[in-house]
N, C-alpha and C positions, 0 to 999 in steps of 0.2 A: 657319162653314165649316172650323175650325180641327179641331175635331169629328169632322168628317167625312172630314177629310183623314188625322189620326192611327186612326180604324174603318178604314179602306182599308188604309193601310199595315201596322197589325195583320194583317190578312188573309193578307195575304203573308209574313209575320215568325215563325217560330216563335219564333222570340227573344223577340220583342216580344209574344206571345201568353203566353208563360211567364211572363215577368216583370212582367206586365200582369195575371196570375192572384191571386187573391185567397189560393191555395196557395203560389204563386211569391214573395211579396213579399221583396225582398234579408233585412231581417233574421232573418223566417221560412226562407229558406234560411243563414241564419249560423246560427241556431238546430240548426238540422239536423245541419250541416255537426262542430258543436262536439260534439253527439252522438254522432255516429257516430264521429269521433276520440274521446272520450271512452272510447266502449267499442271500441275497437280497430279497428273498420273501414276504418281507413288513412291515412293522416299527410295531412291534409286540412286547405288554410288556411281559416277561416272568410270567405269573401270575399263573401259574398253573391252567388254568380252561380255557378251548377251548370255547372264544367267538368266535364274527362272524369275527373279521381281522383274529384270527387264522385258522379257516376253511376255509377261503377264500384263506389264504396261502398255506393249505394244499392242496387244489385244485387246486391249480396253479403247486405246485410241482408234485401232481401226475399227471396232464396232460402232464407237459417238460419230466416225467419219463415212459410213456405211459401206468401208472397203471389207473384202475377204479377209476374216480376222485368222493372222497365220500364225503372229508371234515374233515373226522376223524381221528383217530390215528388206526393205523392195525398193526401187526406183518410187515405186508411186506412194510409197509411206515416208518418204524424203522430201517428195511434192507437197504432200499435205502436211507434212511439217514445216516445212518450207513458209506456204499459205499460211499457217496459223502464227508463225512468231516473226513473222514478217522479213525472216533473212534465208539467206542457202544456209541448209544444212551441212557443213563439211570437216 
């Protein structure tokens, strides 16, 4: 039931649906995060958990990279970071 109860409460959680994503996971967003400060996207602490500087960074980078600017962490915003600082993102 334990299960069942944490499926439900995702449902309603975008929080919980992010962080639950196999894109989301905290050190994959520390990864990111160190990134995107790295190459100048914005004084961003690696905290594992996509506040608003980090979405603002990530919008900034998907715009310079002419991907759909969401704010979020995507398969294909992991590729172009990937591309730009020459290692996987992980």
């Amino acid at each position: 039931s334990r299960t069942l109860q944490t499926a439900s409460t995702r449902r309603n959680d975008p929080i919980a649906d992010l962080i639950g994503s196999s894109v989301g996971s905290s050190s994959r967003v520390m990864a990111v995060q160190r990134a995107l400060a790295e190459f100048g996207y914005g004084q961003i602490k690696p905290s594992g958990v996509i506040d608003a500087p980090t979405s603002v960074a990530i919008e900034k980078f998907e715009s310079e990279h002419k991907l759909p600017a969401t704010g979020r962490l995507s398969d294909r915003l992991l590729n172009e970071l990937a591309n730009m600082t020459g290692r996987p993102i992980e």
